[in-house]
C-alpha positions in Angstrom: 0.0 0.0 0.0 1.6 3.5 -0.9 2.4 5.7 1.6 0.1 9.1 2.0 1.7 11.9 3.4 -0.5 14.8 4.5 -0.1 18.1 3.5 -0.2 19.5 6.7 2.9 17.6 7.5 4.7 19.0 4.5 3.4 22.0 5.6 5.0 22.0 8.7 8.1 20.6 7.3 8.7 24.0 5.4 7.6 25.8 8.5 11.1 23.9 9.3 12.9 25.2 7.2 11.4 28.8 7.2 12.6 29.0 10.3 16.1 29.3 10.1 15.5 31.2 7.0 13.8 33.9 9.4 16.5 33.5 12.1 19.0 34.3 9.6 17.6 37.3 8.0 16.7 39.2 11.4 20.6 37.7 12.4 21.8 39.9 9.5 20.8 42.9 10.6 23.3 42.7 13.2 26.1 42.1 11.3 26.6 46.1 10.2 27.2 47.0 14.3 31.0 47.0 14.5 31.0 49.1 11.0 28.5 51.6 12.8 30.9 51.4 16.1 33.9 52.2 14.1 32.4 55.0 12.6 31.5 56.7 15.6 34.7 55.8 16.9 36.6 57.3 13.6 34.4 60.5 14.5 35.9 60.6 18.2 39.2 60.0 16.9 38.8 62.7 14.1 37.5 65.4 16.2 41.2 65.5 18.0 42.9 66.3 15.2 40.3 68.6 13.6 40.0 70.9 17.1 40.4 74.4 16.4 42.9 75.6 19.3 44.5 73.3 22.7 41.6 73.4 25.1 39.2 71.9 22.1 41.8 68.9 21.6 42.1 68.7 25.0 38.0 68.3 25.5 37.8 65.7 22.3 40.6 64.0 24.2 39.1 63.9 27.1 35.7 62.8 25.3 37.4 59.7 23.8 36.9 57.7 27.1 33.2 57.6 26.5 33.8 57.7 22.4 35.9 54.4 21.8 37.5 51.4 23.4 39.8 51.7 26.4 42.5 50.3 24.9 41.8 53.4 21.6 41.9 55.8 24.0 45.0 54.8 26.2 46.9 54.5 22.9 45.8 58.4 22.3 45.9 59.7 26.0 48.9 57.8 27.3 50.7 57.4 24.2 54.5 58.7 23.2 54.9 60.6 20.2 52.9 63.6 18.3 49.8 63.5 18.7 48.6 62.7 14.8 51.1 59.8 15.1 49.2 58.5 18.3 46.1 59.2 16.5 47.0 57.4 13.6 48.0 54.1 16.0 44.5 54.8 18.1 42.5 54.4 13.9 45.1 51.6 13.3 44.1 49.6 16.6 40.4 50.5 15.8 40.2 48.9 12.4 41.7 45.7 13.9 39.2 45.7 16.5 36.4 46.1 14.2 37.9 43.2 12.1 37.9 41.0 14.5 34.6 42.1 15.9 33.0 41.6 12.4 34.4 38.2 12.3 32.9 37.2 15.4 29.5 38.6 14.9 29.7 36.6 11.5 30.5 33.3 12.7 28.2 33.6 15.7 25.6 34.0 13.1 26.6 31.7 10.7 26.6 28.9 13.4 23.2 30.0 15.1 22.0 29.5 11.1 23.4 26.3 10.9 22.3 25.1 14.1 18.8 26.0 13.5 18.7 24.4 10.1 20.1 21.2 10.9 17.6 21.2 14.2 14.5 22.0 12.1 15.7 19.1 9.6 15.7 16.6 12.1 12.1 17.9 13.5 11.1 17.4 9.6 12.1 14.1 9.3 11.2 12.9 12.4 7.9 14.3 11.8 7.9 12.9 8.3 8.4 9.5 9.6 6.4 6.7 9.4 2.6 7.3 11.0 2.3 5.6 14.3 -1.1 4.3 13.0 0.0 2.0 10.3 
């Protein structure tokens, strides 16, 4: 006797695979944040060099505790050197950060993908097994 498979099973089996396809799409809007941090963080950075006289490089120095990552900032307050040179290291250590950030973020959600596809494909066959009425 042939096998009838309903089609609210198959149904549901997309639902299974919509899922992740879902998961993934709201996941991606997550991936632009360490772009939109380094900008802001570029615009911290710039504002030092672009200040008009010593007290307003002073301020946007003082500002780029709040503005970037301790470790930016340290390199620009605590740093040897000019000042455009330690601004120049404070972008360079930025960028790497924001790298490495955006790598992260991108695996993260490449694996929550993944996970939820392969998890939804197990619910589908398992649902598409064999009736327990046969």
């Amino acid at each position: 006797m042939a096998r009838k498979v309903s089609p609210s099973r198959i149904g549901f089996m997309l639902c299974c695979f919509l899922l992740p396809a879902l998961i993934g799409t709201f996941a991606s809007f997550s991936i632009p944040a360490p772009l939109v941090d380094a900008m802001h963080q570029q615009a911290a950075l710039d504002a030092v060099l672009a200040a008009p006289n010593q007290a307003a490089q002073q301020a946007a120095i003082a500002a780029l505790q709040g503005a970037v990552d301790p470790d930016t900032a340290a390199i620009v307050t605590s740093g040897k050197g000019p000042l455009p040179a330690r601004v120049a290291a404070a972008i360079a250590n930025m960028r790497r950060e924001t790298v490495a950030q955006a790598r992260s973020a991108a695996y993260k959600i490449r694996l929550m993908v993944i996970t939820m596809s392969v998890l939804g494909a197990i619910f589908g066959i398992v649902l598409m097994g064999p009736d327990r009425n046969d």
